[in-house]
MARKOL-126603 format. One record per residue: y negated, x negated, z of N, C-alpha, C in turn; residue number from 1; residue in one letter. Coordinates in Angstrom, 1 decimal. Example, Ala and Ser with C-alpha at 12.3 -4.5 7.8 and 13.67 -1.06 7.14 Angstrom:
BEGIN
5.7|-13.2|7.8|4.5|-12.3|7.8|3.3|-13.2|7.8|1|A
2.2|-12.8|7.1|1.1|-13.7|7.1|0.0|-12.9|7.9|2|S
END
This chain:
BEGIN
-65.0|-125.9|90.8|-65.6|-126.8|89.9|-67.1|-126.7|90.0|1|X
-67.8|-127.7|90.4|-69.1|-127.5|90.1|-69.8|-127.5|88.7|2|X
-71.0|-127.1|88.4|-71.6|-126.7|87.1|-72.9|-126.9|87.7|3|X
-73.7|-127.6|86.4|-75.2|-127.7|86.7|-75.9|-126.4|85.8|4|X
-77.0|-125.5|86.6|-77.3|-124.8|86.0|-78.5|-124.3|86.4|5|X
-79.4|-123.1|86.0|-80.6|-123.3|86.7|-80.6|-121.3|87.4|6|X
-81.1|-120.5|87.9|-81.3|-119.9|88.6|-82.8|-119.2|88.7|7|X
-82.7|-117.9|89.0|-83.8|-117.3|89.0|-84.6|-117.3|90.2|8|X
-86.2|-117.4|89.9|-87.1|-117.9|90.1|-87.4|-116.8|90.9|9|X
-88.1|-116.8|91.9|-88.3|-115.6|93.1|-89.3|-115.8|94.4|10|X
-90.0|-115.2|94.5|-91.0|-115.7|95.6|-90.9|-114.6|96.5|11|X
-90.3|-114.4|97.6|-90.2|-113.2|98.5|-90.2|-113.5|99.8|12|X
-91.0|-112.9|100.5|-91.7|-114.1|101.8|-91.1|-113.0|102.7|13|X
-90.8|-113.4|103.9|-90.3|-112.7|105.3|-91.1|-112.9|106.2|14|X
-91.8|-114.0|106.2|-92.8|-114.4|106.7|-94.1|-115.0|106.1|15|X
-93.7|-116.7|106.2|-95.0|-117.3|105.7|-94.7|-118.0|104.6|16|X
-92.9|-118.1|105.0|-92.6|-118.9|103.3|-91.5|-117.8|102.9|17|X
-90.5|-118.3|101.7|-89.9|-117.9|100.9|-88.4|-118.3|100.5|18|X
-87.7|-117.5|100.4|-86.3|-118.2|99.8|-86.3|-117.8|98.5|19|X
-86.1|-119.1|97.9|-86.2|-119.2|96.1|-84.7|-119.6|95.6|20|X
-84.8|-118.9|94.4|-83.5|-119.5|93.8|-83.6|-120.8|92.7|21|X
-82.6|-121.6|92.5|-83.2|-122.8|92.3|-82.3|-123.3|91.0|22|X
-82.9|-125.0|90.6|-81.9|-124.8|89.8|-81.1|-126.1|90.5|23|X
-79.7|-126.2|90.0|-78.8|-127.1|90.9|-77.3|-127.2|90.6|24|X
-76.7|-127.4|91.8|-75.1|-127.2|91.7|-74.8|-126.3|92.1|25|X
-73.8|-125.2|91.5|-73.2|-124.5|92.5|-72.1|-124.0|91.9|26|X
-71.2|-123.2|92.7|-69.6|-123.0|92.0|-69.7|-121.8|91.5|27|X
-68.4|-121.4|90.6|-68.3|-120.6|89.7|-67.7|-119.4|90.4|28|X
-67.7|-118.4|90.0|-66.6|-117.0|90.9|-65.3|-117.5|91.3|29|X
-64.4|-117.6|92.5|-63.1|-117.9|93.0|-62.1|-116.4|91.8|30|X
-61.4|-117.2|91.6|-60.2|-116.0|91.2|-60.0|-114.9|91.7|31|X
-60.5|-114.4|93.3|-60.5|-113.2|93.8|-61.8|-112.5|93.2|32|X
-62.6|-113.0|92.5|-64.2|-112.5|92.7|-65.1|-113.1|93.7|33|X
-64.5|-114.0|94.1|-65.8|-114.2|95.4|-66.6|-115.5|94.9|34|X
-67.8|-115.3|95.6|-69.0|-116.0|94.6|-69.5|-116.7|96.3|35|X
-69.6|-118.4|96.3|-70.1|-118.9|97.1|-71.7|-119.5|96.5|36|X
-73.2|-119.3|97.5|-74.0|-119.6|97.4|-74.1|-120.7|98.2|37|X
-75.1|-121.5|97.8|-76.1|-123.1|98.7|-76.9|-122.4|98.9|38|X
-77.4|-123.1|100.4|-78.7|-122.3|101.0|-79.5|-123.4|101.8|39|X
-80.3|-123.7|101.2|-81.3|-125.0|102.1|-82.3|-124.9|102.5|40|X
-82.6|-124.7|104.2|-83.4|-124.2|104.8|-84.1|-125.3|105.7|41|X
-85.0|-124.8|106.6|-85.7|-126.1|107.0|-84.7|-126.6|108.4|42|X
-85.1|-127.6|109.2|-84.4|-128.0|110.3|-84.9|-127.6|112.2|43|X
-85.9|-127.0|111.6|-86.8|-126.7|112.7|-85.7|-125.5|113.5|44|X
-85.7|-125.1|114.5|-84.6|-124.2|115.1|-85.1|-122.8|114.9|45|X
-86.4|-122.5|114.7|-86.7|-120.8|114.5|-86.4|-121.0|112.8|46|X
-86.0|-121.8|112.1|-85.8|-121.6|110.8|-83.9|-121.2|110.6|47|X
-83.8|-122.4|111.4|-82.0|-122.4|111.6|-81.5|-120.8|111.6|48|X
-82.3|-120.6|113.2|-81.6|-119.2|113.7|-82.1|-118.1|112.7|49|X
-83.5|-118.2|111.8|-83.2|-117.0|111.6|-82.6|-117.0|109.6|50|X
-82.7|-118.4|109.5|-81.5|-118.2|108.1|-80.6|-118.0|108.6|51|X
-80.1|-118.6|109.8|-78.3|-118.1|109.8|-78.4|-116.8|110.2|52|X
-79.5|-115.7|110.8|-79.0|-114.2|110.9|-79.1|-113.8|109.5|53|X
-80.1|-114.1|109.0|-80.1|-113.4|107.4|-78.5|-113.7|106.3|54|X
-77.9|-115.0|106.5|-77.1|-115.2|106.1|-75.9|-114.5|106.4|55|X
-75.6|-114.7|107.5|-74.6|-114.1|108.5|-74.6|-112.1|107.9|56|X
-75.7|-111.4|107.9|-75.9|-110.0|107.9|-76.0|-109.7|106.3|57|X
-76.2|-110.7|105.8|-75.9|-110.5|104.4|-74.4|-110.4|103.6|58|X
-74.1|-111.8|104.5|-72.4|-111.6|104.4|-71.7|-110.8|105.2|59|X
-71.8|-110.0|105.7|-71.0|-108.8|106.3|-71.3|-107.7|105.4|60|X
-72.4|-107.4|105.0|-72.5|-106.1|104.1|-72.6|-106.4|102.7|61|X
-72.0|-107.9|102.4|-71.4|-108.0|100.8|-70.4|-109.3|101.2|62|X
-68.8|-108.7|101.4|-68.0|-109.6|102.0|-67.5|-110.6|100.6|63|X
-67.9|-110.3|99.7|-67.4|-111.3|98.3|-68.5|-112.5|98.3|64|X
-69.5|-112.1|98.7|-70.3|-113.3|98.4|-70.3|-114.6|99.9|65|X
-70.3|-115.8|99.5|-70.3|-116.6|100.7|-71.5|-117.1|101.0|66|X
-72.0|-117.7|102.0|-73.1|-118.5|101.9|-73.2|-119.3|102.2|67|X
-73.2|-121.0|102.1|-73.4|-122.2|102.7|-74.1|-122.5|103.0|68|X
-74.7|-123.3|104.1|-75.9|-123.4|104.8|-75.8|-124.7|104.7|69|X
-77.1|-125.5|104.5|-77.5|-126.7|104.9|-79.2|-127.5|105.4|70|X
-79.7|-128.2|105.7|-80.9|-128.3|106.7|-81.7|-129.2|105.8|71|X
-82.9|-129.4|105.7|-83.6|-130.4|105.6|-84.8|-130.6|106.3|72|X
-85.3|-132.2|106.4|-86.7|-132.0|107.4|-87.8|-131.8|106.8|73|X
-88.8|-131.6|107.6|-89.5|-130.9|107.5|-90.8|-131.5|107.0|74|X
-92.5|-131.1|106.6|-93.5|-132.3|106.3|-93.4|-132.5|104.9|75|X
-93.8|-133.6|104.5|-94.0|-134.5|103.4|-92.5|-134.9|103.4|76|X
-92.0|-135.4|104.3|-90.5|-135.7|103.8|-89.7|-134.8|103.0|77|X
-89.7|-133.7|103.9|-89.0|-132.3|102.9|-89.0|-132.4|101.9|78|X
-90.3|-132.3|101.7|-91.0|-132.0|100.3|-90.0|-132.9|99.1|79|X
-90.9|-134.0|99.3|-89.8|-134.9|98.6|-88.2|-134.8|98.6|80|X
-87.8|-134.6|99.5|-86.5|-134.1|99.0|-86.2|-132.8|97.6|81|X
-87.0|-131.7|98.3|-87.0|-130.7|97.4|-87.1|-131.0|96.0|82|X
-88.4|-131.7|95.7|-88.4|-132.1|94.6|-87.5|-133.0|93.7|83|X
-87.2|-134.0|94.7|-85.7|-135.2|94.3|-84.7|-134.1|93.5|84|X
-84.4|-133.3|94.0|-83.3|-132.5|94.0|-83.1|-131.5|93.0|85|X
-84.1|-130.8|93.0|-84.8|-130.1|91.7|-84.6|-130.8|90.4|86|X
-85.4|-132.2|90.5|-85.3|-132.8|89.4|-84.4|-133.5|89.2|87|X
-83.2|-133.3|89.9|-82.0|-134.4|88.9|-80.7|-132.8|89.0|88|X
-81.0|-131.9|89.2|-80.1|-130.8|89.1|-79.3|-130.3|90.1|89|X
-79.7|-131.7|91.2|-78.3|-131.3|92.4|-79.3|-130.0|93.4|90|X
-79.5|-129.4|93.0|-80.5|-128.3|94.5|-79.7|-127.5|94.9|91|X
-80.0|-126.8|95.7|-78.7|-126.0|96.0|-79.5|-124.3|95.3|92|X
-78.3|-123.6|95.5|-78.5|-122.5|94.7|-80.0|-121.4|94.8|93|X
-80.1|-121.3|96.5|-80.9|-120.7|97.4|-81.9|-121.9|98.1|94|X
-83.2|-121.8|98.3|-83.7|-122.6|99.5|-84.7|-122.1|99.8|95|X
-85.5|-122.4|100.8|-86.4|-121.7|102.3|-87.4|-122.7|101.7|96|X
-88.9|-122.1|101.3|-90.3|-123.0|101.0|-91.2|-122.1|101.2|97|X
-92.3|-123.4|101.8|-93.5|-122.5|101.3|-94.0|-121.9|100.2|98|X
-94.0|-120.6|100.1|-94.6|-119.7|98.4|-96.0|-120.1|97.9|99|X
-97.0|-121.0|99.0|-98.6|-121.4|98.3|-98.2|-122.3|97.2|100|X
-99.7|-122.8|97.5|-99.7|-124.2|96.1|-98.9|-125.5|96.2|101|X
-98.3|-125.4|97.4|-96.8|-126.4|97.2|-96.2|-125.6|96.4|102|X
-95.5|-124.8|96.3|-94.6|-124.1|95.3|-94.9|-124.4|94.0|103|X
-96.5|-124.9|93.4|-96.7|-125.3|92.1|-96.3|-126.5|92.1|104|X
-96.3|-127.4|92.7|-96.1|-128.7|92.8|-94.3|-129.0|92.3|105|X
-94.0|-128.2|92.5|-92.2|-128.3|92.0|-92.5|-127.8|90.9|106|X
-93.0|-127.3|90.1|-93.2|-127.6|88.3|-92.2|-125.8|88.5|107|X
-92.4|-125.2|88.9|-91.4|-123.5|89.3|-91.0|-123.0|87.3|108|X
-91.6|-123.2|86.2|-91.3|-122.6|85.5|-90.3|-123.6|84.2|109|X
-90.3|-124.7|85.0|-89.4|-125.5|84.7|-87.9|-125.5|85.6|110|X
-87.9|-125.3|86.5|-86.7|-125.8|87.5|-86.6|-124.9|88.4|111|X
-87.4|-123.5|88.2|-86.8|-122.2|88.7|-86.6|-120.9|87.3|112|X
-85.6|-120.8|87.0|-85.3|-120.1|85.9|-84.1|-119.5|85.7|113|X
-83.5|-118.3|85.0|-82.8|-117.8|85.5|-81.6|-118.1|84.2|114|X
-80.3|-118.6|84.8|-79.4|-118.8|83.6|-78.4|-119.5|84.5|115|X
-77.3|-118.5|85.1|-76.1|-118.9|86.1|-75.1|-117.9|86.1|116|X
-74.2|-118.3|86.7|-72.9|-117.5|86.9|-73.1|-116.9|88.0|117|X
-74.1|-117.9|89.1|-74.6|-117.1|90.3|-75.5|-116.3|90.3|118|X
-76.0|-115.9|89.1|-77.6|-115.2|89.4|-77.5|-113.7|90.0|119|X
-76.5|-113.0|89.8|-76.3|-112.0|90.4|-76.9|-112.0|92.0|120|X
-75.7|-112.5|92.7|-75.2|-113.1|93.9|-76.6|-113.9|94.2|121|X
-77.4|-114.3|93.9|-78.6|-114.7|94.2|-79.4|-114.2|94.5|122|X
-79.6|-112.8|93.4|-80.6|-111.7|93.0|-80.8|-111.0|94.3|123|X
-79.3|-110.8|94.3|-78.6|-110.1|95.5|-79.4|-109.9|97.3|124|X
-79.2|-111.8|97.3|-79.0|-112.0|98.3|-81.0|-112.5|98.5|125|X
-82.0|-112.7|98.1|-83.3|-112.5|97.9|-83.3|-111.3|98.1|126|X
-83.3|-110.5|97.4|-83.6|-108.9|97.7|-83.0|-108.3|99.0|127|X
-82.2|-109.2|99.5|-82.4|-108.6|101.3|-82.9|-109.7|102.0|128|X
-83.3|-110.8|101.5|-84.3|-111.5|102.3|-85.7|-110.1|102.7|129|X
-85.9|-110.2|101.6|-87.4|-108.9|101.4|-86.6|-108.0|101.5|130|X
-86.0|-107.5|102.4|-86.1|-106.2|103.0|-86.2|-105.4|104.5|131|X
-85.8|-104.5|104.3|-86.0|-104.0|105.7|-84.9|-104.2|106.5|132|X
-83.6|-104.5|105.5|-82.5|-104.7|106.8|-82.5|-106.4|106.7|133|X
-83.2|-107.1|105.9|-83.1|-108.6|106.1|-84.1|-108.5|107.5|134|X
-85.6|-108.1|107.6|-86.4|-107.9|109.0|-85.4|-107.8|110.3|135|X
-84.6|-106.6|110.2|-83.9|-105.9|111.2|-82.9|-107.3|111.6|136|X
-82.4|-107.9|111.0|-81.2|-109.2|111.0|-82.2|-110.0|111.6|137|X
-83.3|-110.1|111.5|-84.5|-111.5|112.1|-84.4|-111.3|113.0|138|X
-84.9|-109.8|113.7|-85.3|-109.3|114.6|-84.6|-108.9|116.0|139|X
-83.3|-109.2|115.6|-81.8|-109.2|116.2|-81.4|-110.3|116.6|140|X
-82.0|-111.7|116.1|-81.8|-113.0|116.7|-82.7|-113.9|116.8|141|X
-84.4|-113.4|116.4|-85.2|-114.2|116.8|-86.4|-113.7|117.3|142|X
-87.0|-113.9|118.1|-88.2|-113.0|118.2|-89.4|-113.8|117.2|143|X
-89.7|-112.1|116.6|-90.8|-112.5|115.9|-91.9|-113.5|116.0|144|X
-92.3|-114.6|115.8|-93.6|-115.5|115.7|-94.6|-114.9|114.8|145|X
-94.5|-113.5|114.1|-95.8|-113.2|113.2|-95.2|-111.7|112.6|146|X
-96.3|-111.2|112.1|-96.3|-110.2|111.7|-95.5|-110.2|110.2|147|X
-94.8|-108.4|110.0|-94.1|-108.2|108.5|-94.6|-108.2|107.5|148|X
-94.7|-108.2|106.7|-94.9|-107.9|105.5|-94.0|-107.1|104.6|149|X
-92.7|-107.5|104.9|-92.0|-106.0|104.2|-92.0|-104.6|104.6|150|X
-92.5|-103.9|103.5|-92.7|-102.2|103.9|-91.3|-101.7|104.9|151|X
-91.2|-101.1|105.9|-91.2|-100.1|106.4|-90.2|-101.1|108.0|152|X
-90.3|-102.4|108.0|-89.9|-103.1|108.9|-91.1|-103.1|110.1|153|X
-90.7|-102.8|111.0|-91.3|-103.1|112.3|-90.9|-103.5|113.3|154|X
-92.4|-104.7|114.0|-91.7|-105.6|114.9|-91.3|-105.1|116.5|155|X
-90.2|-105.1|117.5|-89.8|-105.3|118.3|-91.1|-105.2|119.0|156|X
-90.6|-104.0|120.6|-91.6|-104.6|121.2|-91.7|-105.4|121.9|157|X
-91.3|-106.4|121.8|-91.4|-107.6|122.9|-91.7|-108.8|122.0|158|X
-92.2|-108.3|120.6|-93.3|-109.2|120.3|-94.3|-109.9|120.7|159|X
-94.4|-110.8|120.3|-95.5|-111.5|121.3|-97.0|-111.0|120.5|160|X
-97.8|-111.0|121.6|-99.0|-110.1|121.1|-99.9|-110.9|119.7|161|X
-99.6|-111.9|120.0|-100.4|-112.2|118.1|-100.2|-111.6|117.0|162|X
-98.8|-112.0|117.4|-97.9|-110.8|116.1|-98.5|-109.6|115.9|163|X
-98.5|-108.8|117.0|-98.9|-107.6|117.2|-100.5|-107.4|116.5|164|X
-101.0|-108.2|117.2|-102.5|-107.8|116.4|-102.7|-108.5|115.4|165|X
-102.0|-109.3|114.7|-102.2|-109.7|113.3|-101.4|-108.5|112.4|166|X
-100.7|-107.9|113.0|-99.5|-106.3|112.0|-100.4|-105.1|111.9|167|X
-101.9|-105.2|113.0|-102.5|-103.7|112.8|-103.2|-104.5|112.0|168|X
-103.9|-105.6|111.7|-104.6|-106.0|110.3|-104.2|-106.0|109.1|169|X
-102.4|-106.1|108.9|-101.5|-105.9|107.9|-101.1|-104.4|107.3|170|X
-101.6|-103.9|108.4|-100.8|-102.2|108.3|-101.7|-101.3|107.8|171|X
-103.3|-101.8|107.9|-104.7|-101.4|107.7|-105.1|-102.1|105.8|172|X
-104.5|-102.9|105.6|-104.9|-103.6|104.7|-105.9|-104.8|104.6|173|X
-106.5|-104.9|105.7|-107.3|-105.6|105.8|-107.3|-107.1|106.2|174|X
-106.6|-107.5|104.7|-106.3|-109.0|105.3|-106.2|-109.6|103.8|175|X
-106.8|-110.5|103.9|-106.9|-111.6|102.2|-105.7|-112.5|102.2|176|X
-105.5|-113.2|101.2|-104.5|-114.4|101.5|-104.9|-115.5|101.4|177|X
-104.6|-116.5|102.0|-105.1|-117.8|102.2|-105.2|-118.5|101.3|178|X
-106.1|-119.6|101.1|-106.7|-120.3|100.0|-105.6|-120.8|99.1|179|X
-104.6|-121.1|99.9|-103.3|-122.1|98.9|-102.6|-120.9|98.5|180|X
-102.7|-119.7|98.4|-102.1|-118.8|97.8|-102.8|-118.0|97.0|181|X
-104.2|-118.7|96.6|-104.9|-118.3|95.3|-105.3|-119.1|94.6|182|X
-105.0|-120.5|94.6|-105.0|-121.5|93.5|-103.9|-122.5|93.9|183|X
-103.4|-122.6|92.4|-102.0|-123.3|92.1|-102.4|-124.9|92.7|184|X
-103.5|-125.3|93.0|-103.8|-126.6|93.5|-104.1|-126.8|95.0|185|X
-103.9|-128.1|95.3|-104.0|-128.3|97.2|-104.1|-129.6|97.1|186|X
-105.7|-129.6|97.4|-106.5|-131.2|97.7|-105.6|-132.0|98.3|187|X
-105.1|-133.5|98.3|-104.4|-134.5|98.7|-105.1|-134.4|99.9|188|X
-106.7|-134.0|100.4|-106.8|-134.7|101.7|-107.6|-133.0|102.6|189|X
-107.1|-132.5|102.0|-106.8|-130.7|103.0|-106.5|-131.3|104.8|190|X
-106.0|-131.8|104.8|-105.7|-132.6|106.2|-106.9|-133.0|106.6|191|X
-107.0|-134.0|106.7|-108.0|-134.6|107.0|-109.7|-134.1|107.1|192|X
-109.7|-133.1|106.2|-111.0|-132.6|106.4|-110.8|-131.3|107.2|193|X
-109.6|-130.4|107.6|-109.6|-129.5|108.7|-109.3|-130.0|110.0|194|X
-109.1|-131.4|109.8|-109.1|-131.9|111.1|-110.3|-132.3|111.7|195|X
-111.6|-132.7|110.8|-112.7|-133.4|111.0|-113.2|-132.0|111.0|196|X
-113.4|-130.9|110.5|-114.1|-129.4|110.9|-113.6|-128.9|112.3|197|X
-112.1|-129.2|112.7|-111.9|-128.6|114.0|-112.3|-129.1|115.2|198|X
-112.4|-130.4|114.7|-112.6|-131.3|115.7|-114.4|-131.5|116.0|199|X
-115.0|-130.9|115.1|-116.4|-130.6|115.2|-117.1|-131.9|114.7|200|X
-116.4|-132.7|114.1|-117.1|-133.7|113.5|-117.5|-133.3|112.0|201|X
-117.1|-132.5|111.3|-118.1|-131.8|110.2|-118.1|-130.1|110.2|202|X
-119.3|-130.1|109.5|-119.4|-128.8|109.7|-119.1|-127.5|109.2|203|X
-118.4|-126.6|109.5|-117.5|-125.6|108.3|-118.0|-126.1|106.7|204|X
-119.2|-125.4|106.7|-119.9|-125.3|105.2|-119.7|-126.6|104.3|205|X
-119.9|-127.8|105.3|-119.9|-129.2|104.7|-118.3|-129.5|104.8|206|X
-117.1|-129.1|105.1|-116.1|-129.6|105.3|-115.4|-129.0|104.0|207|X
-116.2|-126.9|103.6|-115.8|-126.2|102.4|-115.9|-126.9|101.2|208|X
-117.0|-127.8|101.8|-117.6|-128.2|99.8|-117.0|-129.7|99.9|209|X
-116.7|-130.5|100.3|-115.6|-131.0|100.3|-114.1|-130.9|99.9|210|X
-113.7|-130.1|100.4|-112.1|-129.5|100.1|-112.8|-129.3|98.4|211|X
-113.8|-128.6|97.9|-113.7|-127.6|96.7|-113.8|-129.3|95.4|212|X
-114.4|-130.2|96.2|-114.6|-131.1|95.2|-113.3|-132.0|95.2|213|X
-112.6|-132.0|96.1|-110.9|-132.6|96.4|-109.7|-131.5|95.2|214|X
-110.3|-130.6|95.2|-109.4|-129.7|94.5|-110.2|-129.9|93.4|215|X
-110.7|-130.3|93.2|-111.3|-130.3|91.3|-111.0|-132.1|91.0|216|X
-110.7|-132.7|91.9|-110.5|-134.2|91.5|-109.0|-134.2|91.6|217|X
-108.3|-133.5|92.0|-107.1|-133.2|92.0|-106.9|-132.6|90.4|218|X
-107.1|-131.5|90.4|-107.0|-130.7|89.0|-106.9|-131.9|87.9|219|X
-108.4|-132.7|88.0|-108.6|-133.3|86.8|-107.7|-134.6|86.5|220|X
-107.0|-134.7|87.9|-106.1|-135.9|87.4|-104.8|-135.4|87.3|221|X
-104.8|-134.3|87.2|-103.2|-133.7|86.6|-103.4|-133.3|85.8|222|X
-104.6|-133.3|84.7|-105.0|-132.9|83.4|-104.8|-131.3|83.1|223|X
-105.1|-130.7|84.0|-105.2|-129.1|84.0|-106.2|-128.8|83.3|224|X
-106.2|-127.8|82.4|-107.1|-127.1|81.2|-108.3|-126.4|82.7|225|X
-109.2|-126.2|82.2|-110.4|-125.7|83.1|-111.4|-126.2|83.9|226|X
-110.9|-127.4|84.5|-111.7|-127.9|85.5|-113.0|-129.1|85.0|227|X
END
């Protein structure tokens, strides 16, 4: 029987995004004990392959829990989906997002919260996303595109060398986080102006103070306290 319910909220990156728990449909414990999760991940194929190892290696070392997989695309369309979904209750249990200032845009302390029959089984299965044997499962069916971030995982050597020298800047400390991962807000026209900086038609400094005035005209028409 399905049940509409909502699910705890979780930001744990393996990479550059996150599998969150959500709020949505999902089923109740089977009479043996066994607990089936939704899992909605992107459609791109390094996303496929490496949710289905994490899934796959999670369900062998917790054989009660199940995991359903399903795809969405990718962009602005995703997005919209995500949010569709969220907001009428159908989401699935588990889903794959970016952790920046998209992640604010889904309203997270509304429609990521913790109150299910699944939260266990959710808890669960997050906490080996972020970990070392979720890494070791990546690393077993995909080759790395980027450096870890979970403590005590290390990449393969036949990483490809970006990876590699972006992990001695990880492993040193020396690395900030990127802009959309220190304000809950992201200018509507971020695009457009790192396109006209790359492309050398404006200039870093003039392209920064742009974005910073795009993010305060943003703020103020979502009636955010501060700006």
């Amino acid at each position: 029987m399905k049940t509409s319910h909502r699910t705890l909220a979780a930001a744990l990156a393996v990479l550059a995004t996150s599998a969150l728990a959500s709020c949505g449909s999902g089923s109740e414990p089977a009479a043996d004990g066994t607990v089936t999760l939704s899992f909605m991940t992107g459609s791109d194929q390094s996303t496929v392959d490496t949710s289905k190892a994490l899934a796959n290696a999670f369900m062998k070392a917790n054989p009660t829990i199940k995991i359903n997989m399903e795809h969405q695309l990718g962009g602005s369309e995703g997005d919209n989906v995500v949010k569709t979904r969220l907001s009428t209750g159908e989401m699935t249990d588990v889903f794959w997002y970016n952790s920046g200032s998209l992640l604010q845009a889904l309203n997270p302390a509304q429609t990521l919260v913790d109150l299910t029959e699944n939260l266990d089984a959710a808890k669960k299965f997050l906490a080996f996303v972020a970990s070392s044997a979720g890494t070791e499962a990546v690393t077993a069916a995909v080759r790395p595109a980027g450096p870890y971030r979970i403590k005590g995982s290390k990449l393969p050597d036949d990483a490809i060398q970006v990876a590699k020298d972006l992990q001695a800047y990880l492993d040193k400390g020396a690395t900030s986080p990127a802009l959309e991962f220190l304000s809950p807000i992201k200018g509507p026209s971020l695009e457009q102006i790192t396109v006209a900086v790359g492309s050398g038609l404006t200039r870093p400094a003039e392209g920064a103070a742009q974005y910073d005035k795009d993010v305060e005209k943003q703020a103020k028409q979502l009636g955010l306290a501060g700006w």
